[in-house]
TORMARRO-6747 format. One record per residue (C-alpha): x, y, z. Coordinates in pm, whole numbers, plus 32768, in hexadecimal, padded with zeros to 4 digits. Last residue first. Layout:
REM TORMARRO-6747
{px = X	py = Y	pz = Z};
...
This chain:
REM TORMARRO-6747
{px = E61A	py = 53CB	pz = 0E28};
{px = E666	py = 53BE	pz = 0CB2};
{px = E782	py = 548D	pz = 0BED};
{px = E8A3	py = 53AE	pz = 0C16};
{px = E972	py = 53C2	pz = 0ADA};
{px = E922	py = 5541	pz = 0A68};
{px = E969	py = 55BE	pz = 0BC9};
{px = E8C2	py = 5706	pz = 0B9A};
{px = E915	py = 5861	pz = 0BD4};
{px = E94F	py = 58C1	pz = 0A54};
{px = E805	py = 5859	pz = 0A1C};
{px = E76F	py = 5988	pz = 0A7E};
{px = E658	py = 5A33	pz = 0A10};
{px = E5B1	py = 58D8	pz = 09EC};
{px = E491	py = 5890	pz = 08DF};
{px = E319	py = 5857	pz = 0968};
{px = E267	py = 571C	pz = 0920};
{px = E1AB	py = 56CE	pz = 07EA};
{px = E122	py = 5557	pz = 0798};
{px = E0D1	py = 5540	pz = 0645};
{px = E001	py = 53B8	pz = 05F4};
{px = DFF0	py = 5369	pz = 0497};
{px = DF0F	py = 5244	pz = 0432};
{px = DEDD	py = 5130	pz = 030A};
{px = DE7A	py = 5160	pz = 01DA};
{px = DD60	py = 505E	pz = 01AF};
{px = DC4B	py = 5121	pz = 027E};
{px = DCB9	py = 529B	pz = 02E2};
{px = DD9B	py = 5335	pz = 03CF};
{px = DE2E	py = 5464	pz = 042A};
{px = DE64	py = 54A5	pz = 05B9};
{px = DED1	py = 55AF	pz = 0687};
{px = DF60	py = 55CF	pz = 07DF};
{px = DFBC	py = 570A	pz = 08A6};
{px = E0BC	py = 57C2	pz = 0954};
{px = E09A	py = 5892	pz = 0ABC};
{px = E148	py = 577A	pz = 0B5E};
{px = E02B	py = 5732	pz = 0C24};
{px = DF74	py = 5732	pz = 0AFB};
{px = E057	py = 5639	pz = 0A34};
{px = E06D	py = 553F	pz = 0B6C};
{px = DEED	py = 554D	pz = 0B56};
{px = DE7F	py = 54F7	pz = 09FC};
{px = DFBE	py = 53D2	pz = 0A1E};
{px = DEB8	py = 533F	pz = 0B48};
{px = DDB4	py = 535C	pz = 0A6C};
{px = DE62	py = 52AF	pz = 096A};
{px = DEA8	py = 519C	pz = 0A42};
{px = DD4D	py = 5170	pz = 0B1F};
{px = DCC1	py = 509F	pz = 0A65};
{px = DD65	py = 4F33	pz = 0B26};
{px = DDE7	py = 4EA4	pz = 0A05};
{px = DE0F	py = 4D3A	pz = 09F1};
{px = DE5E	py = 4D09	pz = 0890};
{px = DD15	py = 4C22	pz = 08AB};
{px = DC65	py = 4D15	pz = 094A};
{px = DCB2	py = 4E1A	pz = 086F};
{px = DC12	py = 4D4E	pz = 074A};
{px = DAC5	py = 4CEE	pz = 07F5};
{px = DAB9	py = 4E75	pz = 0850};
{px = DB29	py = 4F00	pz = 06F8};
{px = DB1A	py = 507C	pz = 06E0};
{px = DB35	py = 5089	pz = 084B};
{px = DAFD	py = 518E	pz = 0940};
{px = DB79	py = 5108	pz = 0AB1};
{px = DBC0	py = 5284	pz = 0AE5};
{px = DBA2	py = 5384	pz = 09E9};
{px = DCE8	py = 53A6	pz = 0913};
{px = DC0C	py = 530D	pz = 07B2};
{px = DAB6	py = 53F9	pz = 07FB};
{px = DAE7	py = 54EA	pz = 06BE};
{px = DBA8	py = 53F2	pz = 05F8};
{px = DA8B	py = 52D2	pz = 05E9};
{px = D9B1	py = 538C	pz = 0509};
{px = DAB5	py = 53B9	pz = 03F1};
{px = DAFB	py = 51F6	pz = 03F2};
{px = DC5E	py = 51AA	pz = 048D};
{px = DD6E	py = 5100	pz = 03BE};
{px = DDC5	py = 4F85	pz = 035E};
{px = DF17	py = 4F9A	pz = 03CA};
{px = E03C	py = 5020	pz = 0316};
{px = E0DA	py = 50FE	pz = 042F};
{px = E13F	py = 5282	pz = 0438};
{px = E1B9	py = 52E1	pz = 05AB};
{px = E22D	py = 5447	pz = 05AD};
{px = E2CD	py = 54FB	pz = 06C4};
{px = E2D8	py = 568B	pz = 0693};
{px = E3CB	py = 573F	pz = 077B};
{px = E320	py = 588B	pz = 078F};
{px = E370	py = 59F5	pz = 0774};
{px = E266	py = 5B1A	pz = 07C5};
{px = E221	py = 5C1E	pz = 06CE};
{px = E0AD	py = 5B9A	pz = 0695};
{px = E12D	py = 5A43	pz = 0668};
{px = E2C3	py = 5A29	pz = 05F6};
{px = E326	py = 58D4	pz = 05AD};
{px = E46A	py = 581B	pz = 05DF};
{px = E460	py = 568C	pz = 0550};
{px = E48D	py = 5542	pz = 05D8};
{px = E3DF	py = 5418	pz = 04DA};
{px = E381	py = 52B9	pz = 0568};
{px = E33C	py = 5196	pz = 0456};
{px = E294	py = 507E	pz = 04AA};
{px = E2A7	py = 4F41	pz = 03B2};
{px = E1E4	py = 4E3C	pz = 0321};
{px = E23E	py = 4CBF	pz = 033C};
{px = E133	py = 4C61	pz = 03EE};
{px = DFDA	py = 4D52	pz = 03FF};
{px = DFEF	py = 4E76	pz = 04D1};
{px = DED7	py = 4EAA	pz = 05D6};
{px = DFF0	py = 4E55	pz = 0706};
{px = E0FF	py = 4EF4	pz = 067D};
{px = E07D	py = 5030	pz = 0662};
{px = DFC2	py = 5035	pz = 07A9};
{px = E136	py = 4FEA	pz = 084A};
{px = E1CA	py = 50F4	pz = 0764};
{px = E0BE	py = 51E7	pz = 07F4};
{px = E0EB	py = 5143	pz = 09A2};
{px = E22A	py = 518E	pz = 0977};
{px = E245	py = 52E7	pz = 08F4};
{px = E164	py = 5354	pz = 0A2F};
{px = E24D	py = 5291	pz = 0B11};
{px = E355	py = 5318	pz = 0AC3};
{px = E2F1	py = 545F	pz = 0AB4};
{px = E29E	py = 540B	pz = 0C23};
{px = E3E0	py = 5387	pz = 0C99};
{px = E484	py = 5494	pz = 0C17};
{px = E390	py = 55C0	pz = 0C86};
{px = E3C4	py = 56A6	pz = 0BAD};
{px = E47F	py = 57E0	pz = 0AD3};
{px = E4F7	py = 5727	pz = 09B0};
{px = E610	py = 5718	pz = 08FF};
{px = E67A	py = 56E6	pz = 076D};
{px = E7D3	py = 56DC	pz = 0708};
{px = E827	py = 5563	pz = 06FC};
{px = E729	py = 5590	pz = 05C9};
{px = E623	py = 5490	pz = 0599};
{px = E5A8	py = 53AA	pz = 04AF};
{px = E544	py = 5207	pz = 053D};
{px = E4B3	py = 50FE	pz = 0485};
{px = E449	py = 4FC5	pz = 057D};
{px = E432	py = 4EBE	pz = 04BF};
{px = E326	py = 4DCC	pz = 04D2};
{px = E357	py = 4C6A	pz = 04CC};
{px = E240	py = 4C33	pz = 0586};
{px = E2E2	py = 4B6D	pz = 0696};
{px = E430	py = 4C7B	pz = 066F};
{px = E338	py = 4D8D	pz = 06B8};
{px = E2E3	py = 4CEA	pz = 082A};
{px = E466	py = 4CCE	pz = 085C};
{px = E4B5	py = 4E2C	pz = 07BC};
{px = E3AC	py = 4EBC	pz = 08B6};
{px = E4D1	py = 4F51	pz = 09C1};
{px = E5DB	py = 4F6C	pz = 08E5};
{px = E4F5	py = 505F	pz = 082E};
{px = E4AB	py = 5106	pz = 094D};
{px = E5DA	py = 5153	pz = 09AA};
{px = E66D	py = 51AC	pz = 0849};
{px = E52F	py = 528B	pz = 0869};
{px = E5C8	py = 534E	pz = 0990};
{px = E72C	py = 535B	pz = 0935};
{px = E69F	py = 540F	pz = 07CD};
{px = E5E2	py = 54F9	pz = 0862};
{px = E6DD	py = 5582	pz = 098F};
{px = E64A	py = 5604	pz = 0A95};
{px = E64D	py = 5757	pz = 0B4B};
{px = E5AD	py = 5748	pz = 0C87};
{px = E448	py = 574C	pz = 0D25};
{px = E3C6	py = 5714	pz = 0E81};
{px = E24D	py = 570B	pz = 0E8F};
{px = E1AB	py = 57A2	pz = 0FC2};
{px = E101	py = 5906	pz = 0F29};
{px = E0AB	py = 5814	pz = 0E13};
{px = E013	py = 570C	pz = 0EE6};
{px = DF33	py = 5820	pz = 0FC2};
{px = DDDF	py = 57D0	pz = 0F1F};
{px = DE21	py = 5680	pz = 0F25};
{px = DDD7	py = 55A3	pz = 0DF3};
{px = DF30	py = 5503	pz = 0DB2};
{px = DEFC	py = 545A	pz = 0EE9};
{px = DDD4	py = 53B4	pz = 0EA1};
{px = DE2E	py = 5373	pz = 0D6E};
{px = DF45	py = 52AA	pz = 0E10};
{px = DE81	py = 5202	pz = 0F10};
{px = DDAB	py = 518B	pz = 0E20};
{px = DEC5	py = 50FB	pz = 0D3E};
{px = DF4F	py = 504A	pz = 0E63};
{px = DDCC	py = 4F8F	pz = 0EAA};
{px = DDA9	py = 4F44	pz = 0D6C};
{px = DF0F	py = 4E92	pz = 0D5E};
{px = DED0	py = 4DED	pz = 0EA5};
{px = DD76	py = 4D62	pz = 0DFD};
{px = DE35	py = 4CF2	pz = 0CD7};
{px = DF5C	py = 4C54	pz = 0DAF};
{px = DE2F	py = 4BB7	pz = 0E90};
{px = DDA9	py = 4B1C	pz = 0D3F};
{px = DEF8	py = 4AA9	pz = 0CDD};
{px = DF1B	py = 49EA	pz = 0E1E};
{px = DDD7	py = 4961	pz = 0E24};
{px = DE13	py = 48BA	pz = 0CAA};
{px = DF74	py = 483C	pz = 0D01};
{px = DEA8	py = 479D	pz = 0E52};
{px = DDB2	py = 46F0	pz = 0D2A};
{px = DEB4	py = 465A	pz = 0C92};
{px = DF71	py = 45FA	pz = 0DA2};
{px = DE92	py = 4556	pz = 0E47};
{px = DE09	py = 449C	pz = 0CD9};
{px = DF6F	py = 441A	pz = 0CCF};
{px = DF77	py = 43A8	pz = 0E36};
{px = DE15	py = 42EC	pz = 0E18};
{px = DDE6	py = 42AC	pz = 0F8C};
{px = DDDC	py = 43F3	pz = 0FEF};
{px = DC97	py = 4405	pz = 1077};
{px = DB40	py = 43F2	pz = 0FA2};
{px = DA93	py = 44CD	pz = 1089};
{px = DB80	py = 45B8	pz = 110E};
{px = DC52	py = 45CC	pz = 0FB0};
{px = DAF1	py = 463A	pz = 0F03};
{px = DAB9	py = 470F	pz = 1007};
{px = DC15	py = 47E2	pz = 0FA8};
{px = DBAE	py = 47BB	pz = 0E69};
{px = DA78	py = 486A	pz = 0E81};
{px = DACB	py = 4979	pz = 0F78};
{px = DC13	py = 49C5	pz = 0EBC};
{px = DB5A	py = 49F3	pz = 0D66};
{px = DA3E	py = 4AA4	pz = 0E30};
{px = DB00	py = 4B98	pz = 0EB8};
{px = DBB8	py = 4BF4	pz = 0D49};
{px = DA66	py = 4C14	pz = 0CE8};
{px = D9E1	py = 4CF9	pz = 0DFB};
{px = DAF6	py = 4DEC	pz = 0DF8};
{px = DACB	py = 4E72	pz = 0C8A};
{px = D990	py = 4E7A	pz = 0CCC};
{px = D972	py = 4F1F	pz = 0DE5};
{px = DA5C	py = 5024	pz = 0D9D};
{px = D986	py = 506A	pz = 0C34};
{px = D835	py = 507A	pz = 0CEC};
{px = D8D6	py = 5163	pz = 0DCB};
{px = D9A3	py = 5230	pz = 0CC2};
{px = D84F	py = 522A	pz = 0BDB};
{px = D7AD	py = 52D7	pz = 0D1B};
{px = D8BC	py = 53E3	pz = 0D3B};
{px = D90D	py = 5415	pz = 0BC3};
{px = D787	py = 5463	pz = 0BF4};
{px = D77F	py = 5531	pz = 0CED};
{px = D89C	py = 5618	pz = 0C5E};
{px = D7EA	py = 5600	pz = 0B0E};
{px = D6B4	py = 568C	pz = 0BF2};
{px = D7B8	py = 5798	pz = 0C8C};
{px = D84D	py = 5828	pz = 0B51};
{px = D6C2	py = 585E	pz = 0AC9};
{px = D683	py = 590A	pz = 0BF4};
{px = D66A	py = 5A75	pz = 0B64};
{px = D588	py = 5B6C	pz = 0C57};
{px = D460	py = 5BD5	pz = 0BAC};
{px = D38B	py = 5CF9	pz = 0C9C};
{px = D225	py = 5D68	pz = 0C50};
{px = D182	py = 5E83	pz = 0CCF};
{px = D01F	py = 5EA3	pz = 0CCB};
{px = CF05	py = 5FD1	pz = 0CAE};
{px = CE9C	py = 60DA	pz = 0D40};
{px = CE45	py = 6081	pz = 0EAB};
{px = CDE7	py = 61A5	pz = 0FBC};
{px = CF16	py = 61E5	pz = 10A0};
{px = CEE5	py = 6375	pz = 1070};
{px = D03D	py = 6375	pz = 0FDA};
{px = CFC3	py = 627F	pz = 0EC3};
{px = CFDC	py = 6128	pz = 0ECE};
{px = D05C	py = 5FCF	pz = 0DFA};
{px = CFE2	py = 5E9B	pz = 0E96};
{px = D0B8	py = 5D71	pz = 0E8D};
{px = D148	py = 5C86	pz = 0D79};
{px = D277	py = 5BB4	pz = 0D90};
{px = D2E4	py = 5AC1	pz = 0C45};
{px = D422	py = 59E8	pz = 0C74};
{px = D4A3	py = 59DC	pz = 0B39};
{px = D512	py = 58AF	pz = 0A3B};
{px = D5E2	py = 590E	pz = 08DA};
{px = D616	py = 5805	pz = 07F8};
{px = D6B9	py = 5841	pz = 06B5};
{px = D5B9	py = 57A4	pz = 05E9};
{px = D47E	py = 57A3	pz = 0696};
{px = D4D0	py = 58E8	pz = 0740};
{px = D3C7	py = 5994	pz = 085B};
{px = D3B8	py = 5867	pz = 0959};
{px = D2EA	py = 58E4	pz = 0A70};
{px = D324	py = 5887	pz = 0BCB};
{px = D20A	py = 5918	pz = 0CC8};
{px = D1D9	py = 5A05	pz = 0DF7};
{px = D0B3	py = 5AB5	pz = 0E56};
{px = D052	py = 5BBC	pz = 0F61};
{px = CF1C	py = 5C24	pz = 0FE2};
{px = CDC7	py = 5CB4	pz = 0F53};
{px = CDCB	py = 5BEF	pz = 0E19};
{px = CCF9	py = 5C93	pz = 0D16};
{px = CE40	py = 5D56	pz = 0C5F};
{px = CF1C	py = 5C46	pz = 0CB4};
{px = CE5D	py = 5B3C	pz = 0C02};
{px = CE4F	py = 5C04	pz = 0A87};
{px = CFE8	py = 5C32	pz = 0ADC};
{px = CFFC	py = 5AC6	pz = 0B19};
{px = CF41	py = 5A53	pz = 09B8};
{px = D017	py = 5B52	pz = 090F};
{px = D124	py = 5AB8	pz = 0998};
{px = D0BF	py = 5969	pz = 0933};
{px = D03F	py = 59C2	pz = 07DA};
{px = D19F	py = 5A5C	pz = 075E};
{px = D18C	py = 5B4D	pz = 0651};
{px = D1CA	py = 5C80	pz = 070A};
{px = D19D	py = 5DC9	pz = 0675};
{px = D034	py = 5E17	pz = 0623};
{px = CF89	py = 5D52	pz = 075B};
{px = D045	py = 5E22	pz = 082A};
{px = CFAC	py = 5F6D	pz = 07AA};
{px = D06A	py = 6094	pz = 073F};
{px = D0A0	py = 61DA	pz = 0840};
{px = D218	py = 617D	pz = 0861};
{px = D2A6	py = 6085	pz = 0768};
{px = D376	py = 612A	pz = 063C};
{px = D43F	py = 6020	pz = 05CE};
{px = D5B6	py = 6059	pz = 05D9};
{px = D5F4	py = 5F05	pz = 068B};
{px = D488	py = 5E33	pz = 067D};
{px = D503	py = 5CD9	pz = 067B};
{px = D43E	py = 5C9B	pz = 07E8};
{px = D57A	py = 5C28	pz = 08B7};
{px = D625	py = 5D4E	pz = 07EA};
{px = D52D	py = 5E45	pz = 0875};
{px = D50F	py = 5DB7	pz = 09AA};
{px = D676	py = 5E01	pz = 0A0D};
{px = D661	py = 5F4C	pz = 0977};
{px = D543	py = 5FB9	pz = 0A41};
{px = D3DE	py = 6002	pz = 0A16};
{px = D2C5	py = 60E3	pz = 0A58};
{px = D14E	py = 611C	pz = 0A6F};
{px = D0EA	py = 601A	pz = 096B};
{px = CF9C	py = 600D	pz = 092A};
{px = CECB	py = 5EE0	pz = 09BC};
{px = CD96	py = 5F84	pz = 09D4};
{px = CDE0	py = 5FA0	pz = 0B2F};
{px = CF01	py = 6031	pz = 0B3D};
{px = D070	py = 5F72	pz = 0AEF};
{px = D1CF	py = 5F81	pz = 0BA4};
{px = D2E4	py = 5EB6	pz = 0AF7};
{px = D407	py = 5E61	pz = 0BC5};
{px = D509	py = 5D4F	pz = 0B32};
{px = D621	py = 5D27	pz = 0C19};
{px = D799	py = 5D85	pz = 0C32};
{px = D71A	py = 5EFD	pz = 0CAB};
{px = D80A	py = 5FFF	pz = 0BE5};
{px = D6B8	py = 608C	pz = 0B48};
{px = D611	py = 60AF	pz = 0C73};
{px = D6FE	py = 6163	pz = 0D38};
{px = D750	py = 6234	pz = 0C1F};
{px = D5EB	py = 6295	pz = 0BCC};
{px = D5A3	py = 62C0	pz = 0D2E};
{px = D6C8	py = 639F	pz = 0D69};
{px = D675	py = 647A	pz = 0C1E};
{px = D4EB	py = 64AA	pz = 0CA5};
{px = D593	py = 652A	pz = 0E0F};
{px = D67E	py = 6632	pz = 0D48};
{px = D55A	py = 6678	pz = 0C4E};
{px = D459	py = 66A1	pz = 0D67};
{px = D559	py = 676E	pz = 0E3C};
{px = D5A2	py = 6847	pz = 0D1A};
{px = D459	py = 6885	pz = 0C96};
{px = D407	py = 6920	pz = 0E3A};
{px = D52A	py = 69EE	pz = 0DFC};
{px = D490	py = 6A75	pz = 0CB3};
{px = D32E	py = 6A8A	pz = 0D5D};
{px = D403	py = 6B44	pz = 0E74};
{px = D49A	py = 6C23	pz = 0D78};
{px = D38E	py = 6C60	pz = 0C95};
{px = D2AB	py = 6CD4	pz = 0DD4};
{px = D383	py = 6D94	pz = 0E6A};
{px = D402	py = 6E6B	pz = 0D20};
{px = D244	py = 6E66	pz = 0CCA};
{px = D23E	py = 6F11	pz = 0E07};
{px = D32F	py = 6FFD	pz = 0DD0};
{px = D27D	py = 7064	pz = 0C61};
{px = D163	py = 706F	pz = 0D2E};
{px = D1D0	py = 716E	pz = 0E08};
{px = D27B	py = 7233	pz = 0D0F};
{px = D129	py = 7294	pz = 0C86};
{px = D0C0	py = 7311	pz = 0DB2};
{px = D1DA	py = 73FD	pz = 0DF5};
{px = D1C8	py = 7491	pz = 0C80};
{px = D37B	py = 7463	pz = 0C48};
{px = D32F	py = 7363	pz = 0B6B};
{px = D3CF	py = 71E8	pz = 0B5E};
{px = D3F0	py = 70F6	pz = 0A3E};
{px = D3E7	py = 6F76	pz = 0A69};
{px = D50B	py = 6E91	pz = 0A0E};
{px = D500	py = 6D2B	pz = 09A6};
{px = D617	py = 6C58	pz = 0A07};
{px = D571	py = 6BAB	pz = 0B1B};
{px = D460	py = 6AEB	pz = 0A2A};
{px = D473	py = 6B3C	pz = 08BC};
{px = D322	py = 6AE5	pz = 0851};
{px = D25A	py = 6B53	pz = 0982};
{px = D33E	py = 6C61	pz = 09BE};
{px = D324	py = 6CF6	pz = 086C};
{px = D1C4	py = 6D27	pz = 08B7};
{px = D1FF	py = 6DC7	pz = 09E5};
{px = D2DF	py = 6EC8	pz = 095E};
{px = D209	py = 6EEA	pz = 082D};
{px = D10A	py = 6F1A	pz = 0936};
{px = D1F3	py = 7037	pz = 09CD};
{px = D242	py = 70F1	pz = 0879};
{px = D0C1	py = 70F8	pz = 0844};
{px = D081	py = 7199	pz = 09B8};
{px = D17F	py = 7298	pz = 0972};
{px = D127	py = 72EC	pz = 0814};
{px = CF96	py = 72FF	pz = 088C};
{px = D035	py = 740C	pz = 09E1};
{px = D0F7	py = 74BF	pz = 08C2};
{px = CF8C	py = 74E6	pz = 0802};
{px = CEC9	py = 753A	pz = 0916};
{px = CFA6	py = 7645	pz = 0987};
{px = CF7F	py = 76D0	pz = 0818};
{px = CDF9	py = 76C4	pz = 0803};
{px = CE12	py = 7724	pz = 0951};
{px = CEA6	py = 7867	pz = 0915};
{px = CE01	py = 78BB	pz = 07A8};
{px = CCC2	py = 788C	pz = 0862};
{px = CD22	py = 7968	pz = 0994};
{px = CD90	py = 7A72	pz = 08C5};
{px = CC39	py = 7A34	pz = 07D0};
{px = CB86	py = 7A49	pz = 0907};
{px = CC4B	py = 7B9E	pz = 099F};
{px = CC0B	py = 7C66	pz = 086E};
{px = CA8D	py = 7C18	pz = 086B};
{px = CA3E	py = 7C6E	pz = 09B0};
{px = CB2D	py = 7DA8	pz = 098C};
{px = CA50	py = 7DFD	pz = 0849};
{px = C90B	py = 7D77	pz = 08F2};
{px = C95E	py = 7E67	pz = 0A01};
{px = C96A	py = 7FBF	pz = 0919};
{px = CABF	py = 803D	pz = 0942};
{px = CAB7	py = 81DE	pz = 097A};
{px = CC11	py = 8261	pz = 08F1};
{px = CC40	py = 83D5	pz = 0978};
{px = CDA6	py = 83A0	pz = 08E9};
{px = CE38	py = 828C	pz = 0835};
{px = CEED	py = 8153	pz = 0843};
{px = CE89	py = 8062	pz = 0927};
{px = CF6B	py = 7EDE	pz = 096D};
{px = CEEB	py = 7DCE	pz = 0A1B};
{px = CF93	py = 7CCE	pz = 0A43};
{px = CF06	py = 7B4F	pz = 0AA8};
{px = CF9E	py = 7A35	pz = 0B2D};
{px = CF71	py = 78E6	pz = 0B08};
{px = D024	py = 77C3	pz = 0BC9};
{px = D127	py = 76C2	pz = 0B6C};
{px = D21D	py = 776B	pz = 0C05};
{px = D1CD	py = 78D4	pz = 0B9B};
{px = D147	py = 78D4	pz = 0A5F};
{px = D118	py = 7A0D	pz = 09E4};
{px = CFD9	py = 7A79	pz = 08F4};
{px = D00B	py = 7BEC	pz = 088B};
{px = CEB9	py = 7C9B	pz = 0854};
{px = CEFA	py = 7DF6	pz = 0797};
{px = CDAE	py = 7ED7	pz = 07EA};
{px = CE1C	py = 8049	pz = 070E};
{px = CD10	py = 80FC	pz = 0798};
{px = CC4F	py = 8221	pz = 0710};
{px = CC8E	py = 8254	pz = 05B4};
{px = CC6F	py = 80D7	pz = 0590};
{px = CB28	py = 80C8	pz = 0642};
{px = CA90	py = 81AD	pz = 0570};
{px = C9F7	py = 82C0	pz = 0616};
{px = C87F	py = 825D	pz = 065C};
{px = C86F	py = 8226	pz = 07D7};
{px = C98C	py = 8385	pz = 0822};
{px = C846	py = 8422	pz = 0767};
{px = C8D3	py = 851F	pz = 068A};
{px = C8A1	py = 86A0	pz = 06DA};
């Protein structure tokens, strides 16, 4: 009889090992066919480690997809931030840290957002300042920088952050005060002039630049434009110097006659007289100064425009009064006074005003012309930037105005010729005086000039809307 140990082991037992996965785990089943099948152990041994093999071999598998699929995940999230998704498994522990990565890409995502949002205030904050900021380390790289500085520095559109100082500005004083506010332990302040040609002067600030922790990392330099306020200091001091000038020799005249009458009496009639006739048109000059001082004064009040009373006015009525005003002092010259100019044309002003403004530019052009020229004064409507304008233009044949004097001609007691002024008795303070009716108005004044061709003077005041509501005959106050 055959040994049950030596009968084939596939005539006795039919071993078929079925590997089920049951949620991610192994299973093994064992199915026997056969009867009076005796299994030696190392078969069953066998059987159920190449079961178990095949099992984990495919467990481990699914579980290596898994874990792949969620580092992509995570991967993805460092380059696409908050929209990146990560993949979840039903294996319990696996899910966990696909939660936990969720949590932690949405509060790093969150936490991106408040940075950004508080990163995007600073920006805009310091890019709408109306000063210069330029913060530095320091080796004298630049940190940041605003708009305002940018353009102070020329550098618009240049790419500035992380480059050294040294490498974009050109001008040895500021580099000189950013060098001294890195060692200087407190603050500093200095003026810098940045322009040579079109002059630009700062106010330079410099304190330390530090980190959250308090510790210092560098400097932080702030340019605030004064360049507006040193002319304004200087039109200041020349306006002193000017004032007392002006006063002083008109003051001295009287002082020096008028001690001259004291000591010699006024014995010598004639000579009295004289010297009285002198006084006298000394203290009409110094009145005169004095008036048109008052005036600009006046005229420069922050609140005169919200004060001035306006109407429609006639042009034509109004220079047929002026021009019956200076015919006398044109008549000595022989100058004619030319006049063009529609009875159509208003303007929106101040009569007494416009009149003086046009009175004091035939008066200047009468003055500087030569005998026996003329002065010609031309009305006409213009439009400027889709506003209308009555245009009043006073064209002489004097000996003109040299380029360089144009820019400074309506600044007070400016003269192109002070020994010649003087002796036409001009106080200096005429054109600026017309500079200032114009503004008020909301007009302007313009000048073209050059030597030997005489000068055009365009006064522009606003047109009326209404000229139907005028009395044409009687328009000033």
């Amino acid at each position: 009889m055959d040994s049950p140990r030596i009968r084939p082991l596939w005539t006795s037992l039919l071993l078929v090992l079925i590997p089920v996965n049951a949620v991610g785990g192994g299973a093994i089943l064992l199915v026997g066919v056969g009867a009076g099948v005796a299994v030696p152990l190392w078969g069953v041994v066998l059987g159920l480690a190449t079961a178990n093999c095949v099992a984990g071999a495919i467990f481990l598998s699914r579980i290596g997809s898994r874990l792949a699929a969620i580092s992509g995940g995570a991967r993805s999230f460092i380059d696409e931030g908050q929209t990146a998704t990560i993949a979840h498994s039903r294996i319990r522990e696996i899910r966990c840290i696909s939660e936990s990565l969720d949590q932690i890409r949405d509060r790093v995502g969150q936490q991106v957002d408040l940075l950004t949002t508080q990163r995007n205030e600073q920006e805009s904050v310091l890019q709408s300042m109306q000063v210069g900021v330029i913060a530095i380390d320091a080796a004298q790289r630049v940190l940041s920088i605003n708009r305002v500085a940018q353009e102070m520095l020329g550098l618009t559109g240049a790419a500035a952050r992380g480059r050294r100082f040294a490498d974009l500005v050109s001008q040895p004083a500021l580099l000189r005060f950013a060098a001294d506010a890195i060692v200087e332990q407190g603050e500093m302040t200095r003026e810098l002039e940045l322009r040579e040609g079109n002059a630009l002067i700062v106010r330079a600030i410099a304190g330390r630049l530090r980190d959250a922790n308090g510790k210092r990392v560098g400097s932080i330099i702030v340019l605030s434009d004064v360049t507006h306020l040193k002319k304004l200091e200087n039109l200041r001091t020349d306006f002193a110097a000017n004032v007392s000038h002006e006063l002083r020799t008109p003051i001295t005249n009287i002082k020096g006659y008028v001690e001259t009458l004291l000591d010699d009496g006024l014995g010598d009639p004639e000579q009295a007289s004289k010297f009285l006739a002198i006084v006298a048109r000394n203290a009409d000059r110094l009145g005169q100064i004095i008036d048109d001082m008052l005036a600009l004064t006046s005229l420069e009040r922050a609140d005169v425009a919200d004060r001035l009373v306006t109407q429609p006015t006639p042009a034509g009525a109004l220079l047929h009064a002026v021009r019956v005003h200076l015919e006398p002092e044109a008549k000595q010259k022989k100058i004619p006074i030319i006049l063009h100019v529609s009875k159509s044309l208003y303007i929106e002003a101040n009569s007494r005003l416009a009149e003086q403004a046009i009175t004091n530019l035939i008066s200047n052009a009468i003055k500087y012309c030569p005998t026996g020229t003329k002065v010609t004064v031309t009305v006409r409507q213009v439009e400027v930037e889709d506003e209308q304008f009555v245009e009043f233009e006073v064209a002489d044949e004097g000996p003109g105005i040299a380029p360089e004097h144009l820019p400074r001609l309506f600044e007070r007691f400016y003269r192109v010729d002070k020994a010649r002024s003087r002796e036409f008795g001009g106080t200096g303070l005429g054109l600026a005086i017309v500079k200032h009716i114009a503004l008020v108005h909301g007009g302007s004044i313009l000048v073209e000039s050059d030597l030997g061709t005489g000068s055009k003077f365009r006064l522009r005041l606003p047109a009326a809307t209404d000229p139907e509501s005028l009395d044409a005959e009687f328009p000033y106050s």
